[in-house]
Structure formats: C-alpha cells, structure tokens
PDB file of N, CA, C and O in Angstrom:
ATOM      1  N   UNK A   1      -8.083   5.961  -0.154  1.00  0.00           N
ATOM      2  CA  UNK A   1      -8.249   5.013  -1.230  1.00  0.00           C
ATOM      3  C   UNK A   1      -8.955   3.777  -0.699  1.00  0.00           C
ATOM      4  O   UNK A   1      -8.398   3.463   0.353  1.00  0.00           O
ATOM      5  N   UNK A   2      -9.769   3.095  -0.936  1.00  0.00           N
ATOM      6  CA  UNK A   2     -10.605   1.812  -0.927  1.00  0.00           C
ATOM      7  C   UNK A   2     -10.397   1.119  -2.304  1.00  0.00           C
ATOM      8  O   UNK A   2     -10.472   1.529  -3.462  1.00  0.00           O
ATOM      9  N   UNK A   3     -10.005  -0.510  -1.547  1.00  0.00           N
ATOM     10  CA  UNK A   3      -9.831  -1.353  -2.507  1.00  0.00           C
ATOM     11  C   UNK A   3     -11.097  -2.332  -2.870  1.00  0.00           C
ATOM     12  O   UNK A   3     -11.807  -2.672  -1.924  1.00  0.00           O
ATOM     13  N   UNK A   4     -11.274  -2.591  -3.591  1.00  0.00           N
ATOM     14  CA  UNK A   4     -12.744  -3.432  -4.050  1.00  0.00           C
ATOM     15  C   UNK A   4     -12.313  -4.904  -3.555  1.00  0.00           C
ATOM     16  O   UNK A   4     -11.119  -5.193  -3.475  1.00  0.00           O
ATOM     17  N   UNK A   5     -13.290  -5.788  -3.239  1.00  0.00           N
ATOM     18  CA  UNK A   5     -12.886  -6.928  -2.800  1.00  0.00           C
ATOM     19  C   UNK A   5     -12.313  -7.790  -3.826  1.00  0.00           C
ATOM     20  O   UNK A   5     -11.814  -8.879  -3.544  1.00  0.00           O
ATOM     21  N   UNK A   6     -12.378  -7.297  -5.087  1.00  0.00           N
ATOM     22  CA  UNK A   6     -11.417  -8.386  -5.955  1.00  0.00           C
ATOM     23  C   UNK A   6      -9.913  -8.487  -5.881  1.00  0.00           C
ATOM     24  O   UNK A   6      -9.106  -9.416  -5.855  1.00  0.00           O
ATOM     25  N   UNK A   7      -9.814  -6.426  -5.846  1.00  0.00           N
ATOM     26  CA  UNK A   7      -8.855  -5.994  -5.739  1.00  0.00           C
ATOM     27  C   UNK A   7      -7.918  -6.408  -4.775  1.00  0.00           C
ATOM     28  O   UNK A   7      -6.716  -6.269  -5.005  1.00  0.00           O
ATOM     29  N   UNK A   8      -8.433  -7.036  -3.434  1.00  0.00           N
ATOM     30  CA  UNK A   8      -7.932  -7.041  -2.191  1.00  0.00           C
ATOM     31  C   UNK A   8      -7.826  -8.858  -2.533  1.00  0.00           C
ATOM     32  O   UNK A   8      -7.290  -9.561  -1.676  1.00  0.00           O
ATOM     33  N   UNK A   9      -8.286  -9.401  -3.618  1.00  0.00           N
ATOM     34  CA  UNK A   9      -8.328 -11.060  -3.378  1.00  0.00           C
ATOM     35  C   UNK A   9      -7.130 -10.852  -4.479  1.00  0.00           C
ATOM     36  O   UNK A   9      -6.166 -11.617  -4.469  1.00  0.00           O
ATOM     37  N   UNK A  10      -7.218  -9.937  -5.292  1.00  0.00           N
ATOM     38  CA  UNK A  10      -5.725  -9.998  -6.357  1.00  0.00           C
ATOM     39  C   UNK A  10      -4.645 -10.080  -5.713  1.00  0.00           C
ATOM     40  O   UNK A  10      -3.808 -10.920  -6.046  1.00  0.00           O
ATOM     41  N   UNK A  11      -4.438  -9.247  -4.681  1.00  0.00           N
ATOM     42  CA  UNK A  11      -3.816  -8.881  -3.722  1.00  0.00           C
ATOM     43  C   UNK A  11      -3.385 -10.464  -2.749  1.00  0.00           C
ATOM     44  O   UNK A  11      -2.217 -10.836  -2.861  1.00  0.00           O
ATOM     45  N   UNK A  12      -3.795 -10.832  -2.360  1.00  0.00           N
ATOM     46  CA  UNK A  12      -3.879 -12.043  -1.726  1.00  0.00           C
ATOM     47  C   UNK A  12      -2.994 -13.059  -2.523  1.00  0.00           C
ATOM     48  O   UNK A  12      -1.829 -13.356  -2.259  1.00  0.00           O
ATOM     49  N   UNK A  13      -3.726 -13.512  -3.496  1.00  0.00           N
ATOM     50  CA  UNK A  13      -3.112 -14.050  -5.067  1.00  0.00           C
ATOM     51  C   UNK A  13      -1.727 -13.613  -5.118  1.00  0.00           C
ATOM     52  O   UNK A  13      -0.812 -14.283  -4.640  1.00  0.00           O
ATOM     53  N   UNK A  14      -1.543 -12.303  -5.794  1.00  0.00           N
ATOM     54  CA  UNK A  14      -0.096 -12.227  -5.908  1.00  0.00           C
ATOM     55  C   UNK A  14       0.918 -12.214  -4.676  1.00  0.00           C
ATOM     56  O   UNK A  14       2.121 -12.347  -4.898  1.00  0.00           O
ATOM     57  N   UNK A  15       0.491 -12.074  -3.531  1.00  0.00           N
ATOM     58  CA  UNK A  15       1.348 -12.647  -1.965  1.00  0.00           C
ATOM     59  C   UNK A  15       1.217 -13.738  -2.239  1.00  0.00           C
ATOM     60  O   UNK A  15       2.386 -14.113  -2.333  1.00  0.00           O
ATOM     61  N   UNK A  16       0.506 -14.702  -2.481  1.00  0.00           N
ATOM     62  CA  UNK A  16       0.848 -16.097  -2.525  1.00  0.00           C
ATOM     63  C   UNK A  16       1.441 -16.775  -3.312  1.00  0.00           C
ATOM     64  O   UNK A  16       1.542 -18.000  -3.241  1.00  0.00           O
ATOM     65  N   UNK A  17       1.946 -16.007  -4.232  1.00  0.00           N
ATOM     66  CA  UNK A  17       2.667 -16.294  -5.170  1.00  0.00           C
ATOM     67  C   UNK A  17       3.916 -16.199  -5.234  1.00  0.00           C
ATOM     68  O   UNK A  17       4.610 -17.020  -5.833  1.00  0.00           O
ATOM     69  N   UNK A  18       4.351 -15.222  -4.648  1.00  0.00           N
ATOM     70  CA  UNK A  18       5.660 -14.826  -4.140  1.00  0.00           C
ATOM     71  C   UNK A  18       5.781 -16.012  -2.591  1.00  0.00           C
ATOM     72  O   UNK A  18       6.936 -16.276  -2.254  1.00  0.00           O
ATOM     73  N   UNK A  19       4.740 -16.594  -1.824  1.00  0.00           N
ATOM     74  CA  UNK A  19       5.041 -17.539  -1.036  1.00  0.00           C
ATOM     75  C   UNK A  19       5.280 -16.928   0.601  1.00  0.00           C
ATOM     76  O   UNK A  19       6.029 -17.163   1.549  1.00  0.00           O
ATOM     77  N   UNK A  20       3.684 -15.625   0.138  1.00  0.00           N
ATOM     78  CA  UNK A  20       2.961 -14.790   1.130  1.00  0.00           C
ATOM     79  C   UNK A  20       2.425 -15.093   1.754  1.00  0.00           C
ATOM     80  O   UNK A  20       2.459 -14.283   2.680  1.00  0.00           O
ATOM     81  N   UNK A  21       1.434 -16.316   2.090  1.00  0.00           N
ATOM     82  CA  UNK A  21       0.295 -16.342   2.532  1.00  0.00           C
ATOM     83  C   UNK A  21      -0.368 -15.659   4.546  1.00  0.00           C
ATOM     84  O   UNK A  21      -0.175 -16.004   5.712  1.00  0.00           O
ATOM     85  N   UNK A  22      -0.843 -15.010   4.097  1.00  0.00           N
ATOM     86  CA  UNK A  22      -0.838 -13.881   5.457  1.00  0.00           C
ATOM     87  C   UNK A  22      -2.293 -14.570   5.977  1.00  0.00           C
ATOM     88  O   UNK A  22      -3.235 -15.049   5.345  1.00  0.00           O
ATOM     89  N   UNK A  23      -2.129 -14.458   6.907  1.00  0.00           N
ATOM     90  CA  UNK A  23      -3.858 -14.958   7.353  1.00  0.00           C
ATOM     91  C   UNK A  23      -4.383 -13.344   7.909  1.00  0.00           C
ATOM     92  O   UNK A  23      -3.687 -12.339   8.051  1.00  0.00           O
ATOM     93  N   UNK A  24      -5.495 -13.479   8.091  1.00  0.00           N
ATOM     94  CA  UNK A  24      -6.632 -12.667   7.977  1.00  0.00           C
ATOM     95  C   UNK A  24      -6.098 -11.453   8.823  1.00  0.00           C
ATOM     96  O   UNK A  24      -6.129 -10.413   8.164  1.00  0.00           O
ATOM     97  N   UNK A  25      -5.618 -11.298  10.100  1.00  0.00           N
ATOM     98  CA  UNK A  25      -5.556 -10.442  10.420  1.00  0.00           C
ATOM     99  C   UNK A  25      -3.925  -9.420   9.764  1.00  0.00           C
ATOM    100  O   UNK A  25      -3.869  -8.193   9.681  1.00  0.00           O
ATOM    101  N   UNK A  26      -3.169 -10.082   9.518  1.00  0.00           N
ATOM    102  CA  UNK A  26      -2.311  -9.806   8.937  1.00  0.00           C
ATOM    103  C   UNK A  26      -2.020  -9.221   7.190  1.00  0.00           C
ATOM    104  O   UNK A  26      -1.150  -8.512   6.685  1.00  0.00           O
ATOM    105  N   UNK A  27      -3.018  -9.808   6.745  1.00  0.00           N
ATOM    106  CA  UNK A  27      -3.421  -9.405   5.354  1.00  0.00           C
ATOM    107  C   UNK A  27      -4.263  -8.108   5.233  1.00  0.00           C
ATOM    108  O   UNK A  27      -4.159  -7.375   4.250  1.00  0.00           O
ATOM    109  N   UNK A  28      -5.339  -7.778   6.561  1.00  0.00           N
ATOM    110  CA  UNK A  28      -5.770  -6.557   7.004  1.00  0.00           C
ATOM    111  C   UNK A  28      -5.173  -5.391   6.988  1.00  0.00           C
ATOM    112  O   UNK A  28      -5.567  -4.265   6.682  1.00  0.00           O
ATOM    113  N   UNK A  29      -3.376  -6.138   7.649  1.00  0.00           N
ATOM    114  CA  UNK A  29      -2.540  -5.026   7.761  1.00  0.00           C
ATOM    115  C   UNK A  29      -1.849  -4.603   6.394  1.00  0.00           C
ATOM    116  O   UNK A  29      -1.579  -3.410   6.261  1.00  0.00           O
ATOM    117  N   UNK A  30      -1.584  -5.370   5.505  1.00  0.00           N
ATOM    118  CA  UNK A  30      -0.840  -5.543   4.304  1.00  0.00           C
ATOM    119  C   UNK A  30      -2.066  -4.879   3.419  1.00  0.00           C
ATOM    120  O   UNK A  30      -1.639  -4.370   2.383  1.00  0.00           O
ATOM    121  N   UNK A  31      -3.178  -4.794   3.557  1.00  0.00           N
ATOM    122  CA  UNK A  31      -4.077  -3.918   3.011  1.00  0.00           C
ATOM    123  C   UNK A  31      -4.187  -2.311   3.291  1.00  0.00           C
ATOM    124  O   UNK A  31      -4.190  -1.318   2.563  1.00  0.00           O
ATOM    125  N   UNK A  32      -4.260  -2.499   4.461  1.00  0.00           N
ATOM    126  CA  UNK A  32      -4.394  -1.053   5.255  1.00  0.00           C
ATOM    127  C   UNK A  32      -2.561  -0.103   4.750  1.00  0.00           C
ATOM    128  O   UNK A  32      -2.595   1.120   4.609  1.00  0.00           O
ATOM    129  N   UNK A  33      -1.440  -0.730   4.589  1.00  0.00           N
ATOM    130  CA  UNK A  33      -0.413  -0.286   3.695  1.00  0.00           C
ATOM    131  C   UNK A  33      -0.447   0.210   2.672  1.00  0.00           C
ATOM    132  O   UNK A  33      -0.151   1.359   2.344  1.00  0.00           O
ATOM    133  N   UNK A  34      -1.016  -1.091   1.773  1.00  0.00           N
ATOM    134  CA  UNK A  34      -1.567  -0.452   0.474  1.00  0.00           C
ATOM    135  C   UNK A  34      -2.320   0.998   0.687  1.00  0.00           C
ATOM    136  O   UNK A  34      -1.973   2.063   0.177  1.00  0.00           O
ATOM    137  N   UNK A  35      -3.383   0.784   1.523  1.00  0.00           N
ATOM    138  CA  UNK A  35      -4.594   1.895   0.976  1.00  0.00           C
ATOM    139  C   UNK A  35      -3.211   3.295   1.429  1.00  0.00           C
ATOM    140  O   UNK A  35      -2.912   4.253   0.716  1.00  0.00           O
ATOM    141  N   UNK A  36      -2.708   2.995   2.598  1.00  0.00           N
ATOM    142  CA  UNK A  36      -2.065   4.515   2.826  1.00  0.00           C
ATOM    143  C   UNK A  36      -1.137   4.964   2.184  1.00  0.00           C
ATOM    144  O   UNK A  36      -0.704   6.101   2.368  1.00  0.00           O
ATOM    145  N   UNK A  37      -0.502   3.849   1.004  1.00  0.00           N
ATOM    146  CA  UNK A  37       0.468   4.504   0.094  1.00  0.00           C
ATOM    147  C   UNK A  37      -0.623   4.505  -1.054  1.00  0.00           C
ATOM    148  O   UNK A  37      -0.164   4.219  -2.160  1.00  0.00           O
ATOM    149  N   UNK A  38      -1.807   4.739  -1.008  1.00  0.00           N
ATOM    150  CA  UNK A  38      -2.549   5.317  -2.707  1.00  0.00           C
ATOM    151  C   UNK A  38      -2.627   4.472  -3.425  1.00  0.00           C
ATOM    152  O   UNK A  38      -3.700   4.082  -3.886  1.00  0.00           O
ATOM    153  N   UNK A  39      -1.354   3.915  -3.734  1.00  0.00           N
ATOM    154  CA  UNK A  39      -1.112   2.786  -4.422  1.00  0.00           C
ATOM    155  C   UNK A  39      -2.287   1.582  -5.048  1.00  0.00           C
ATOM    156  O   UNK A  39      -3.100   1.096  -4.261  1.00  0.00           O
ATOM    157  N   UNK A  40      -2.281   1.258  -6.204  1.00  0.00           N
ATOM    158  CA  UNK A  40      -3.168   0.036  -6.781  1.00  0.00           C
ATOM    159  C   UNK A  40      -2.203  -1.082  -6.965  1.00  0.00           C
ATOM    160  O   UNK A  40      -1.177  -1.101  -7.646  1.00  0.00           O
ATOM    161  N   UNK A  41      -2.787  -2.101  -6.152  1.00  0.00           N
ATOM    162  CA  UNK A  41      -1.995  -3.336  -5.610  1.00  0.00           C
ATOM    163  C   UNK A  41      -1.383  -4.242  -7.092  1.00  0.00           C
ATOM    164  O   UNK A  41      -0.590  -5.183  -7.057  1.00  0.00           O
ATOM    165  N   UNK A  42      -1.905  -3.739  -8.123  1.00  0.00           N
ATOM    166  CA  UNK A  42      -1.745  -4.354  -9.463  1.00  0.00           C
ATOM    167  C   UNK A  42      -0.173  -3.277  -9.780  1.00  0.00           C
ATOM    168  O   UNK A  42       0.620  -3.658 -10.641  1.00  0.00           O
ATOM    169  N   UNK A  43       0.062  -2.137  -9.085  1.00  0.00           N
ATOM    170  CA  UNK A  43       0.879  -1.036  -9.783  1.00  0.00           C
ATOM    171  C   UNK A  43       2.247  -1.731  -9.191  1.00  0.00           C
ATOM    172  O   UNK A  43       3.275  -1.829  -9.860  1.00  0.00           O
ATOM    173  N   UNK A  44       2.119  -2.162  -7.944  1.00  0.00           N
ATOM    174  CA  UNK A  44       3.076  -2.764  -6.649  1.00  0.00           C
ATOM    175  C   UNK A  44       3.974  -3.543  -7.225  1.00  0.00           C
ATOM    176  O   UNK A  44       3.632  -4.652  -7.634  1.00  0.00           O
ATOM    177  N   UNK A  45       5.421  -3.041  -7.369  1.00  0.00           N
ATOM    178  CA  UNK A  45       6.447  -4.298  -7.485  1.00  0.00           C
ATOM    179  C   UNK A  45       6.528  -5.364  -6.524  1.00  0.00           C
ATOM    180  O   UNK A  45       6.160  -5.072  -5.386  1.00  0.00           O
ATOM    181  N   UNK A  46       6.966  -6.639  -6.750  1.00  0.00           N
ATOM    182  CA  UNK A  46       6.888  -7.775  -5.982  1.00  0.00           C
ATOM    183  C   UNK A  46       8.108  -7.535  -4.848  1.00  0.00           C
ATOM    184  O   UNK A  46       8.187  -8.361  -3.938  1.00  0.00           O
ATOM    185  N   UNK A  47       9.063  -6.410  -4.891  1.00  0.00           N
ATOM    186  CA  UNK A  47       9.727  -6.283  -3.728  1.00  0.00           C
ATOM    187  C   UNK A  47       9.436  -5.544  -3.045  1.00  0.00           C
ATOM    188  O   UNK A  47      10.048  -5.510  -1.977  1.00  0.00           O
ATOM    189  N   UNK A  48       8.422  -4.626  -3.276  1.00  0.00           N
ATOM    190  CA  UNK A  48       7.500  -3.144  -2.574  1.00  0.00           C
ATOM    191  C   UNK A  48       6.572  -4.712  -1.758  1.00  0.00           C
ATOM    192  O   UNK A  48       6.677  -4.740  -0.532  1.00  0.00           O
ATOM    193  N   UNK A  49       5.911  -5.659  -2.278  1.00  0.00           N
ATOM    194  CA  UNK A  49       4.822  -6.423  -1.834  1.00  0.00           C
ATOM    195  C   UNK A  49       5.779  -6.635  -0.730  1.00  0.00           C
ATOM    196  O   UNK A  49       5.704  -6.035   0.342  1.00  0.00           O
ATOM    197  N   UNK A  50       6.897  -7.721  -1.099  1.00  0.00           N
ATOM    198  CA  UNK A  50       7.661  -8.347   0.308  1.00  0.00           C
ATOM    199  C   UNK A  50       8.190  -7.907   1.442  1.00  0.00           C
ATOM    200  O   UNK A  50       8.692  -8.603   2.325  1.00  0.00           O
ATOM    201  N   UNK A  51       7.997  -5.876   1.403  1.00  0.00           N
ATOM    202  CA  UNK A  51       8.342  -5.002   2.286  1.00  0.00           C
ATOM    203  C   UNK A  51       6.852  -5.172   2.929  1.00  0.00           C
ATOM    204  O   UNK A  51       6.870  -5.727   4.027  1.00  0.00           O
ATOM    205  N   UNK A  52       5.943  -4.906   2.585  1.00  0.00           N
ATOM    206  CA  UNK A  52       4.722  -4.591   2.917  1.00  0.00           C
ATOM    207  C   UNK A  52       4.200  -5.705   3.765  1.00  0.00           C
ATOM    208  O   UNK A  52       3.642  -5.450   4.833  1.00  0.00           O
ATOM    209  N   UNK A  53       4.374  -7.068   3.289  1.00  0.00           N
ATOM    210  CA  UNK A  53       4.467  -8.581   4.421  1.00  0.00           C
ATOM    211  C   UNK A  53       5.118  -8.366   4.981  1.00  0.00           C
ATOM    212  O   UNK A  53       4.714  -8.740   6.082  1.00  0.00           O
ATOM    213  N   UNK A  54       6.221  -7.863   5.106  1.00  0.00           N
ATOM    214  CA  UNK A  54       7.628  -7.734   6.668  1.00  0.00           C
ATOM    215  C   UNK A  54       7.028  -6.851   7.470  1.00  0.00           C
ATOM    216  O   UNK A  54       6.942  -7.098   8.673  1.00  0.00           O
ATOM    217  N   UNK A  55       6.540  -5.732   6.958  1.00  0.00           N
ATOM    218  CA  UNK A  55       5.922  -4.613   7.525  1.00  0.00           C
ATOM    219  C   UNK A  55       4.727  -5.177   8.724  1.00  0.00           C
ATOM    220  O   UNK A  55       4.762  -4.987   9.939  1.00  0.00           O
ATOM    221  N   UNK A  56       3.410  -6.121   7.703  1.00  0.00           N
ATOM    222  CA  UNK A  56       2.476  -6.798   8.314  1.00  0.00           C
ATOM    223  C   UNK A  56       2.515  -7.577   9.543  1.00  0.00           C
ATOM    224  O   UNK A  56       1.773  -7.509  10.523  1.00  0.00           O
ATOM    225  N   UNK A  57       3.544  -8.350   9.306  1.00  0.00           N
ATOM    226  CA  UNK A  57       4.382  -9.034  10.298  1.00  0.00           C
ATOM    227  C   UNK A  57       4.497  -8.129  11.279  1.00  0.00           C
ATOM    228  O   UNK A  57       3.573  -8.037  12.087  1.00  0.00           O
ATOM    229  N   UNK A  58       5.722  -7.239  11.405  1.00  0.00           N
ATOM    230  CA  UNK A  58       6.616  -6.874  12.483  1.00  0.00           C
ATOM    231  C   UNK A  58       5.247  -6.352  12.565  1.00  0.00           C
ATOM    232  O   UNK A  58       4.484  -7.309  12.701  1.00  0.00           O
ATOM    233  N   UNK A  59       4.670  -5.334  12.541  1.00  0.00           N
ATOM    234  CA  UNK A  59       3.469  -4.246  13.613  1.00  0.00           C
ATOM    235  C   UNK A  59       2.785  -5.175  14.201  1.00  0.00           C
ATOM    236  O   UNK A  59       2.051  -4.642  15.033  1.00  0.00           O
ATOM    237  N   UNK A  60       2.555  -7.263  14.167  1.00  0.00           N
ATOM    238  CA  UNK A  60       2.065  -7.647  15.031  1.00  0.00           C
ATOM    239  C   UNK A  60       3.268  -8.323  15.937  1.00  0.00           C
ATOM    240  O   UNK A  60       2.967  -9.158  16.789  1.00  0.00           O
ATOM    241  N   UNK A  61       4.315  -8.025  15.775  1.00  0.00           N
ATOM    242  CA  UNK A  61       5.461  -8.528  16.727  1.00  0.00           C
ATOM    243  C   UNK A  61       5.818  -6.831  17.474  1.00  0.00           C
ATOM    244  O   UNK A  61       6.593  -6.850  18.430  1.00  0.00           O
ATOM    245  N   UNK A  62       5.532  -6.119  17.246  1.00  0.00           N
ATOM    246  CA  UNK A  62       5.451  -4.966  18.132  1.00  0.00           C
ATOM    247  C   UNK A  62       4.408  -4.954  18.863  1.00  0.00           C
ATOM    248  O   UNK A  62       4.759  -4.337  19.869  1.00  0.00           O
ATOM    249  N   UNK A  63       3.615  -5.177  18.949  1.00  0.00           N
ATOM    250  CA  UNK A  63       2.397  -5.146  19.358  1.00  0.00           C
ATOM    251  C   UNK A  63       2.262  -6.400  20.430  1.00  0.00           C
ATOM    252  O   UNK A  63       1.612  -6.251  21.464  1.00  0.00           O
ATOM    253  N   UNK A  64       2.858  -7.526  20.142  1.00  0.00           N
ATOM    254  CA  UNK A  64       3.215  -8.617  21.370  1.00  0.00           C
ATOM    255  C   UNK A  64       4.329  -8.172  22.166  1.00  0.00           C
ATOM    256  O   UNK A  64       4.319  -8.379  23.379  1.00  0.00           O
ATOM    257  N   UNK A  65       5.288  -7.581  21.607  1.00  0.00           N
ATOM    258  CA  UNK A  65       6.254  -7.017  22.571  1.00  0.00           C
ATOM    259  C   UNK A  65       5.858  -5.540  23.435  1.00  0.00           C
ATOM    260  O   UNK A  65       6.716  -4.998  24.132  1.00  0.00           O
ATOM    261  N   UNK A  66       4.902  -5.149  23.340  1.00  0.00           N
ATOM    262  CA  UNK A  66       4.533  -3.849  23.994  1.00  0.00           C
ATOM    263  C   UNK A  66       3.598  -4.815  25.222  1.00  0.00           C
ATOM    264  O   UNK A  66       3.887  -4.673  26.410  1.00  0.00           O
ATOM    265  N   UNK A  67       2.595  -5.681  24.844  1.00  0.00           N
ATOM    266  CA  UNK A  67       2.281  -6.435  25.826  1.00  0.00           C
ATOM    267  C   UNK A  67       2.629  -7.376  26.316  1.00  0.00           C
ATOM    268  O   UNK A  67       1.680  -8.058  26.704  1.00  0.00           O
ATOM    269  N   UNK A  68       4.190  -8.057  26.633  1.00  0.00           N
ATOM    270  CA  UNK A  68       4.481  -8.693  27.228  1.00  0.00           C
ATOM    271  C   UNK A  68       5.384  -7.766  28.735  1.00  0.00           C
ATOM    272  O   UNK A  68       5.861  -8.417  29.664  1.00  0.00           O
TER     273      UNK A  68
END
C-alpha cells in the first residue's frame, strides 16, 4: 500500500491532534506501520494511532539499546 503525500500530512494532522507530534524520522516509522497494516490512515481509530506512536517510539529505543 502507498500513501499519497496528503494522505501521509492527514496523518501527521490527526497525531497532532491527539498531542503526537513525531518528527521526521519517527513519523517515517508511524507511516511505514500504517502501510504494513493496509490500513487508510483516515479508517485508523485514535487508539490504533496512539499504539502506532508507542510503536514509532520504542523501534527507535530498541535500536539505541542494541547500540549501546
């Protein structure tokens, strides 16, 4: 699935609304979620979203803990 860049700024929007705001590389990841659950980011309940930011998060706190 590929999201269109509006799609991916809707996306953005409604994380920030809920009091998301992911910066770039992290929002990459919260995208790359979306695309692998199929999912259209408009279909996404706002507690599916706040899994998907925890998600974004921790894979870059795994990722510092594998290299420390």
């Amino acid at each position: 699935m590929t999201l269109t860049t509006t799609e991916i700024e809707q996306l953005g929007e409604r994380l920030a609304a809920l009091g998301m705001r992911l910066d770039a590389e992290r929002m990459g990841r919260a995208v790359a979620i979306v695309k692998a659950h199929g999912a259209h980011p408009n279909e996404i309940s706002d507690m599916a979203l706040l899994s998907i930011c925890v998600e974004a998060y921790r894979h870059k706190e795994k990722e510092s803990l594998q290299i420390v």
